[in-house]
N, C-alpha and C positions, 0 to 999 in steps of 0.2 A: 575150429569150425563150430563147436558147441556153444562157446564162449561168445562167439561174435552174432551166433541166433538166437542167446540169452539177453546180449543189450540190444539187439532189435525187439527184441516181446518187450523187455522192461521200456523202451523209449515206447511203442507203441502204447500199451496200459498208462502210462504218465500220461503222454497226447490226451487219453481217452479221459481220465481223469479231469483233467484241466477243462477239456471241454463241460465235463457235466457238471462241472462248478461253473461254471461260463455259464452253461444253458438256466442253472437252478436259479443263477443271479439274472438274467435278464427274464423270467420268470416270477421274481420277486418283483422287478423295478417296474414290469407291466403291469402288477396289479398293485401296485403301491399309485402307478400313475392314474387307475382304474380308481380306485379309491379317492384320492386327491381332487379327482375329475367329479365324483359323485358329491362331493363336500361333508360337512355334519349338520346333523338338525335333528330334527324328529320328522322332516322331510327329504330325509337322505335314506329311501328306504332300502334293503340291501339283503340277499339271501346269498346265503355263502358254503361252499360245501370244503371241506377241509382235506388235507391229504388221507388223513386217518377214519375216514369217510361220515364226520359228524359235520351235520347240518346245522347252522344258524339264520335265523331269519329275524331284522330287528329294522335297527337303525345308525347310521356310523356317528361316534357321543365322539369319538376323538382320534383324531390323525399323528404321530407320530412321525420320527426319522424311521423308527426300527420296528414299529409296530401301530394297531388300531385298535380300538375300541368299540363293540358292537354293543346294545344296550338291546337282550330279547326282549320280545315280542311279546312271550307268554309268560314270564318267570318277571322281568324287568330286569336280570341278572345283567353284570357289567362284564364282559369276558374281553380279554386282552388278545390280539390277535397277532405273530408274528408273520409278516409277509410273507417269506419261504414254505409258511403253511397251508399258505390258501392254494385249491386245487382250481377253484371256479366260484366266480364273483357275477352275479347278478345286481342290477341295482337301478334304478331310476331316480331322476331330482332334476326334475325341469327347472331350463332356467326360466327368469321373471322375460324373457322376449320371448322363448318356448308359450308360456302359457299366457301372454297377450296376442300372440298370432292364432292361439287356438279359440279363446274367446272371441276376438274379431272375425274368424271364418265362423261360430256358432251363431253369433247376433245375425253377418252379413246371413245366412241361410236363414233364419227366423224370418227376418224382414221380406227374402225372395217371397217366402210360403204366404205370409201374411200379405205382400202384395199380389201376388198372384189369386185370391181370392178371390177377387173381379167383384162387380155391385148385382 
């Protein structure tokens, strides 16, 4: 009886296990795709806060299989970043259709105000 509710704990903890290796990797692979998605540049801007609760805020200099590259803000320091470490990824990088539909709604309403000025 002891025996057969010790390999029940023990298969249950494996389960458990497995999963959180499951969950830590599609955790990884979503901000690996978050990052990918954001690009590099100096307009890949990106604030990032870490498992170990250290904040970065810079630029992504370089995309990796296994990691990234963030170049700060305030030091210009190059810190290597491995995916399983990021807790939360902020970031913006418009794309070039992003920032000509924004320009074209900016003129188009310039033009409304300016015609609407009547003589």
């Amino acid at each position: 009886m002891i025996s057969n509710a010790l390999v029940l704990f023990l298969c249950v903890g494996s389960s458990e296990a497995i999963s959180n290796k499951e969950k830590e990797a599609k955790l990884a692979a979503d901000v690996k795709s978050q990052i990918t998605k954001l690009g590099t540049g100096s307009a890949a801007r990106i604030e990032i806060k870490l498992r170990d609760k250290t904040k970065l805020k810079g630029y992504v200099q370089e995309i990796a299989e296994d990691h990234f590259v963030v170049i700060d803000d305030e030091t210009g320091a190059a810190t290597k970043i491995a995916y399983p470490q990021v807790k939360q990824v902020k970031g913006n990088n418009l794309s070039t259709g992003a920032k000509i539909a924004i320009t074209l709604v900016i003129v188009g309403i310039i033009f409304a105000i300016a015609g609407s000025g009547g003589p």
